[in-house]
Structures are given as C-alpha cells and as structure tokens.
N, C-alpha and C positions, 0 to 999 in steps of 0.2 A: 504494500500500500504506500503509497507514496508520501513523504512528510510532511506536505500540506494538504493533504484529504481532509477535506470536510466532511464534519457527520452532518448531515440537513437536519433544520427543524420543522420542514411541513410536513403537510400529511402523508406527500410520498416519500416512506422511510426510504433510506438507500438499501439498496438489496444488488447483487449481482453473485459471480464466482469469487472463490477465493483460492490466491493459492499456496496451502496449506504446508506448512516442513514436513519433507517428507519421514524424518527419525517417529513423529507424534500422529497418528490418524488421528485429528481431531475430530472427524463426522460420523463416525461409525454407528448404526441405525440406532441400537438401543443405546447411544447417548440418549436421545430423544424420546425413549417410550414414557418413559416416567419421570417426576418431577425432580425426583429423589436422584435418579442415577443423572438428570442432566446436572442437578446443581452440586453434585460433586466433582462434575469435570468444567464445570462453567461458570465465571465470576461476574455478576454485575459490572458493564460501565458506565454508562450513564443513561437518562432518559433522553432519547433524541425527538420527543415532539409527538406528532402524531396529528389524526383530524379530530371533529367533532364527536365520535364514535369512539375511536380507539385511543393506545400510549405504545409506544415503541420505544424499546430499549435494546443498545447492544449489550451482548455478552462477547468475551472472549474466552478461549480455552488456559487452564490455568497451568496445563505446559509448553505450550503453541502458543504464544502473544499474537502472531498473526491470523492466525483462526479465529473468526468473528463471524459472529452470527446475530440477526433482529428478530425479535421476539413480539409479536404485535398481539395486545388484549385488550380489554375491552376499556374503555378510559373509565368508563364508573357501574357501579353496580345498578347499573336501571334495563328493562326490559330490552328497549331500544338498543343501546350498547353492544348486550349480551347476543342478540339477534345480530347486528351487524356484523359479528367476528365470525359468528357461523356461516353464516353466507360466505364471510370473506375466504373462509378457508373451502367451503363446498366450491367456489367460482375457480381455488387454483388450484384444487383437484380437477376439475371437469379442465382446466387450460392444462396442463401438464408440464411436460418438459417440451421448450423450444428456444434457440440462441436468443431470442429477442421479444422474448415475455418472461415475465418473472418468474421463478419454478419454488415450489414450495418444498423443504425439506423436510419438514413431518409438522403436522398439527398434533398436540397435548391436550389432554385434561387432567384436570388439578393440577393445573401449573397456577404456583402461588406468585399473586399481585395485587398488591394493597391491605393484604391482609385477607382476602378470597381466593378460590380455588377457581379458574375461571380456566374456560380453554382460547389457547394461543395457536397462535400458527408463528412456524419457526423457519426464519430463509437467512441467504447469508449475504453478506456485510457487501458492498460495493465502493469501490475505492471514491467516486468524485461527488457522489450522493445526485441529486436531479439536476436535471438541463440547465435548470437557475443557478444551482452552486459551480457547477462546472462552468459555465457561463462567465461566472463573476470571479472565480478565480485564474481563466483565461484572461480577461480585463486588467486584473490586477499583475498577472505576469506582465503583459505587454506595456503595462503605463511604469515600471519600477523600471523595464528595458527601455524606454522612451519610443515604442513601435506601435503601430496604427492600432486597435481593442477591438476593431471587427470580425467579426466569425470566420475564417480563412474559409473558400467557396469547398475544399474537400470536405470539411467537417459538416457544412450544409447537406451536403450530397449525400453524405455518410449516413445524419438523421433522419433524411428523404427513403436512401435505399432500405436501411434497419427496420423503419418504424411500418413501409408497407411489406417488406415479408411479415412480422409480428402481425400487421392487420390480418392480411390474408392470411394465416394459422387461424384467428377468431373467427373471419368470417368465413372461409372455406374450408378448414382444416380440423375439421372437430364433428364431422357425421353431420350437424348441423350448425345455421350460423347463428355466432353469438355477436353481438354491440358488446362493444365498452362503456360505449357512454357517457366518458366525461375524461376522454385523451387531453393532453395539455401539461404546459414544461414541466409542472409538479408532477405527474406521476409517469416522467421519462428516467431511466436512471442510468448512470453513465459509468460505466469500470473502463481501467486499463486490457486491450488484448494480453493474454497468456503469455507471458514472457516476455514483456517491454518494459523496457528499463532505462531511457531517455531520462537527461536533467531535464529538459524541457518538460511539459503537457504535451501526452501522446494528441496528435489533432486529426485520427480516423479511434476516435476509441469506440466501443461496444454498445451500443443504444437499445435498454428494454423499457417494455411497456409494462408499468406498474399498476398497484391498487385498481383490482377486480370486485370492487365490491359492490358497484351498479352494472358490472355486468348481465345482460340479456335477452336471451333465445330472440331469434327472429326467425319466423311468424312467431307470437306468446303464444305460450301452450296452451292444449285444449281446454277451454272454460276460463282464463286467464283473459282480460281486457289489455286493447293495444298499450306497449309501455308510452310514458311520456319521454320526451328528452329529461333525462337525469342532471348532464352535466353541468358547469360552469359558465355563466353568461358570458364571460369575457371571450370564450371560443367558440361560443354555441352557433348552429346551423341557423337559416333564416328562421324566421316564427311557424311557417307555414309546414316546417319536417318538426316541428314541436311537439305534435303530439303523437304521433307513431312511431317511434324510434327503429329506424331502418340501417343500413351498415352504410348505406352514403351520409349520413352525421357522423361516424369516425373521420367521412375523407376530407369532408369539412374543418373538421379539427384539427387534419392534420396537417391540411393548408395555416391554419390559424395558430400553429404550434411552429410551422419552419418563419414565420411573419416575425414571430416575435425573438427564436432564437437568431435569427438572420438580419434583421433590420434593429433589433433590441428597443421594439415599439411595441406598446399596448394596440390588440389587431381592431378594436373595436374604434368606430370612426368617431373625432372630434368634434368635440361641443360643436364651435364655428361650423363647423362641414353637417354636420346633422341640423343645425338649424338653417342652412342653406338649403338642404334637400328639404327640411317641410315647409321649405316658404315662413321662418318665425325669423328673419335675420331684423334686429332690432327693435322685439318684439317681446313682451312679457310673455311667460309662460309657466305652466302649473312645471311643479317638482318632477310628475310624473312622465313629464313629456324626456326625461332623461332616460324611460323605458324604452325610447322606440331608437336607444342605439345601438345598431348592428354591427357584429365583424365585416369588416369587408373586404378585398381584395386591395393589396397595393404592389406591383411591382419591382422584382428583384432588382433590375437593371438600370433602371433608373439613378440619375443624380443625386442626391441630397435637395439642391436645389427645386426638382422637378417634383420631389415629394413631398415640398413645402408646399408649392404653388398649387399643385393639381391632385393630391392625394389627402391634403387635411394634417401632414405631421406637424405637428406644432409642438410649443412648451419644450418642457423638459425631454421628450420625446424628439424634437427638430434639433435640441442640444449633445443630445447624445450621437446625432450623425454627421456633427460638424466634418468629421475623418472619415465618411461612408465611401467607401468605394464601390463603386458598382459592379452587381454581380453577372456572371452570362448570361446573355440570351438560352443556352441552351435548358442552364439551371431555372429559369423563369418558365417558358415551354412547360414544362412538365408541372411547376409549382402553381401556377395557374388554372391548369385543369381541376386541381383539387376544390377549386372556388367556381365552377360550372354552378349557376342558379338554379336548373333545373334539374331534381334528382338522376332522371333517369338517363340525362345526359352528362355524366359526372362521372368522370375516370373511376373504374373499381378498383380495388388490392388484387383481385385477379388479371388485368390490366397492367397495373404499376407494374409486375413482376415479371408480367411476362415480353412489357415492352419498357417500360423504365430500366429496370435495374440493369440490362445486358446494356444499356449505352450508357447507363453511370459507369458500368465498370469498366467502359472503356475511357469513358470522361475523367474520371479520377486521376490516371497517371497524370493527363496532359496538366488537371487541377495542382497535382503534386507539383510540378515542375514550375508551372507558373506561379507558384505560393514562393517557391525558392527562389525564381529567378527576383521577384520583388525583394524577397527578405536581400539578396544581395544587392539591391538598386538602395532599400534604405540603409544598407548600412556604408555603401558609398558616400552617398547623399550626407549621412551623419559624418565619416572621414572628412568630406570636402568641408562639409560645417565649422571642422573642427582645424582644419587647417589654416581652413580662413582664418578662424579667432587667431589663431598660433601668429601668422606671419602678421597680422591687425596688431597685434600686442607686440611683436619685436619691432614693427615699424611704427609704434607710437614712439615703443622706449627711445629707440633712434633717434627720432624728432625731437622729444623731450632732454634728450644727452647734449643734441647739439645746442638746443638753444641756450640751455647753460651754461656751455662753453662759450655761445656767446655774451651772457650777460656774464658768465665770472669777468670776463675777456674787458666789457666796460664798465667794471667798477662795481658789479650787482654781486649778491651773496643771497645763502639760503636762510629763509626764517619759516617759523610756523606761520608767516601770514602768506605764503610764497617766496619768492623772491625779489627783494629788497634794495635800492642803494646803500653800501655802505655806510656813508653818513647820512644818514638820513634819517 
C-alpha cells in the first residue's frame, strides 16, 4: 500500500485486492466464520466512515500489517440499519467475483459492534480509497511538483474502459440484469495493479464499482412494483427514467461520473444556465425551482474558455480549470454517447465492450506516450524558467557591481540608505 493511501471517509468504504506477505496467509476462510477466531487474528484500526445505514472499519492482521481488511455493519441498532446490511451483503453475493466490482470475502454473524452482535460483510482494504480521494491526492502530487492537476486523458480512459466491463457483468452477466442505481465517484474504488511499485501515482490503476446496496433486478420481480431511480441527484438520469429504473441510468451515470473525474466539475448544470433555460434570468423564484436542475452533458474537448461561455462552468468550478487542457476528440466520441436523451438510443455496456474498449486499448499507448511527451515539454519549459531566473540574477549582479565601481570611482560609498557621497 502505498505511504500516502488514504483511508476514505464516505460511504464508499475503500475495498479492492490486497497483497498479502507471502510467510502469513492472512485470508484463510475460517478467519472469517466466526467472530471469535477473526478477532484473534485481527486488530481494530480505525472507523473509516460509512453512509446513513452503515460504519466501516479496517482491520489489519496482527502478523501481516499489510493485510487489511473493511468490515461494514450496521451504523445503529434500528430496523432500517439492520435491513440494509442484509441486503448489502445478499446484493454481493448475487455480484460475485469480477476484476471491477467489489467481491465480498465472507459475511458474519455475531460479529461484535457497538456493543451488538450484528452481521457484517467483510472485503478487503484498497490502496487509494474512491475516485474522490484518488483524485485529490493526484492534485496534490502535481501542485507540490508545480505540474498541470488535471486527470492525465489514460486515467480517463482507464475509468471509461473499467467501469463499463463492471457495468456489463451487472447488466448482462448474472443470468439476469441487475441496476446499480446510484454509480458515482463515491462508490468507484481505486487500488494499485498487482505489482506496481512506482514513486509516482500508478495513472492506469484498477477501477471497481462499489456499494450494492440499491442494487436491482431488471424487469422487478414477479409481484414486485417498477423500482424508482435510487440514486444520487447530482448524477441522476433525466426525470423522465425516474421512475423505472432501467440499466440505461447506470450509462447515464457513468457519463456523469467521467464529467466530474475529468473536468473536476459538479455535472449538474448552473444556477445562471438553469435559469437561462426556464426563461427566470432576472427573475425571482420559489427555493424549489433549484429542483429542476439537471446533469447534463459538457464536453471533453473543449477549452476552459468554451466551457465558461457555452457550457455554464462557472464559480469555483471555472477556477478549478484555469490549467484544463483539452481532452481528444476520440475520448469525447464515446463519452458522449453515454449522455444520448433518449433511453433506447443510449450506448449499452454491451456496446461499450464490444466497440469501446478494443479502440481504448488501442488508444491508451498512443495516451501513454502523449502524457510523457508533455511531462517532458513541462519540464523543459520549467529548465528554460529557471535558466532564465539564473542568467536575470547574474546579469542584474553584473549591473549592480558595475555601477558601484562607478560610484566608488566618484566619491560614492555604501550605507544602509544605499549608496551615498562620502561627505555628505
């Protein structure tokens, strides 16, 4: 795990692979059957957060430091709570094991929390915790190196490719298809690949899709009423796929999920710009009228500039893309379809995989290469910066030597107020 891994505090705990020393099997099944034999081989670290529902905590193994493991229960002892974890752990049984969905390492009962015997579901530890922590400590590398904070176009491509095989496993890969329901950078979770060992932040790492616990059958089952949209407003599909929840609101999301890691803008459109579209520009209006703001499409390729004027980025959101560099054509192509308004013409996961991801993977080297060849332009760029200061400050000194040879020369000397007539 790397020395600056963050443990997240949202609801999407961090969860991925771990990899473990090999002298200490720290996973072996019946750690987990019982409450008793895990917490002999497993020490409290701390609470990492959790939703409205649950509390997640890591453990580590107590002779493995690196083996870690998230334990997710119920946050309090109420009906609700208790119900939600059951689900959550029935949703990652019914998902299973796939590269890029969460896989659940055993659910417990009587596993003690708070002072109750509650059941947990138990998965393991993920090195960069969700898209958001990953995110902001990408940021943070790049502003301490003085280098541009925007998402390198491979890493985009990476969460593009990752997160529609994960779709299509939900939606086609399970005998029938299931929704998520509420996809979005909280429940993406981000580990280093198996064996990388970079100072830097690996920038293709591992992207799964977390917290299944609005996961839902599509068509609802027999006797079961259509579900609604579950998810989060800030990604949510138009109003009109709101009340049926169909597997074109994951693609929606997942447009509304690359918007915000890629552009690092909230995808829902602006004050200004929403009261443009309902004709209210200078115009009172009820509270509620903040309800009819939508996600919407803005693209990748585009200037900074072009996204202020004709796309609505404003505020804090327009300041953060002062350094936006514009992403390809090719990358926008595809990230667009996911924003199609009408369901039934809206890129599937079956689709994504079978025509997206064979030209990411051809797209990627050429990304790889063009990520380096920049990183070598700014650090020219910063040489020549720095040269310049260099020979600016030997040729001030210069100026500054001679001219005090000329005033020593007629009579001038140095004082704290500069330089002086002697008698003066």
């Amino acid at each position: 795990m790397p020395s600056n891994a963050i443990i997240p505090s949202s609801a999407s705990y961090a969860i991925s692979d771990v990899n473990a020393v090999e002298e200490v099997d720290a996973f072996k099944p019946e750690y987990f059957e019982k409450y008793s034999t895990f917490s002999e081989q497993y020490v409290k670290v701390k609470d990492v957060g959790g939703g409205t529902d649950g509390l997640v905590t890591v453990y580590k193994h107590k002779r493995n430091a690196k083996a870690l493991v998230a334990v997710k229960t119920p946050r309090h002892w109420t009906d609700f709570c208790i119900k939600a974890i059951t689900n959550e752990v029935q949703n990652l049984e019914i998902v299973g094991n796939h590269d890029h969905c969460l896989s659940m390492l055993a659910s417990m009962q009587g596993f003690e929390s708070n002072g109750n015997l509650v059941q947990a579901a138990i998965v393991s530890f993920c090195d960069w915790g969700d898209v958001n922590h990953y995110q902001g400590s990408y940021i943070t590398q790049q502003e301490k190196a003085g280098k541009p904070t925007g998402m390198p176009e491979v890493t985009v491509l990476k969460l593009l490719r990752d997160l529609s095989l994960g779709l299509d496993h939900l939606h086609n890969g399970l005998g029938i298809s299931y929704v998520h329901g509420d996809l979005k950078t909280d429940n993406i979770l981000v580990s280093d690949p198996v064996g990388y060992s970079g100072e830097s932040m690996c920038l293709e790492p591992v992207f799964k899709i977390a917290d299944f616990a609005r996961l839902k059958p599509y068509p609802a089952r027999e006797g079961e009423r259509p579900h609604h949209f579950p998810g989060t407003r800030t990604f949510a599909p138009p109003k009109a796929e709101n009340y049926v929840l169909r597997p074109p609101a994951d693609i929606w999301c997942l447009g509304a999920t690359i918007q915000q890691f890629a552009l690092n803008v909230c995808p829902l459109e602006s004050i200004p710009y929403l009261e443009k579209r309902m004709g209210m520009v200078g115009r009172d209006h009820h509270p509620q009228f903040l309800e009819e703001q939508r996600v919407m499409y803005r693209p990748l390729h585009e200037s900074a500039e072009v996204l202020r004027q004709s796309w609505g980025v404003q505020g804090k959101d327009f300041k953060r893309l002062e350094r936006h560099k514009s992403y390809s054509r090719f990358l926008n192509v595809w990230y667009k379809q996911l924003f199609e308004t009408r369901q039934e013409q809206r890129i599937t996961a079956v689709q994504l995989v079978k025509f997206a991801i064979p030209m990411i993977d051809m797209q990627m080297p050429i990304a790889r290469r063009l990520a380096l060849a920049e990183d070598c332009f700014e650090k020219a760029a910063r040489l020549r910066a720095q040269d310049a200061a260099r020979r600016d400050g030997q040729d001030n000194f210069t100026i500054q030597s001679k001219l005090r040879s000329v005033a020593y020369g007629c009579g001038y000397t140095d004082s704290p107020d500069g330089i002086v007539a002697i008698n003066a």
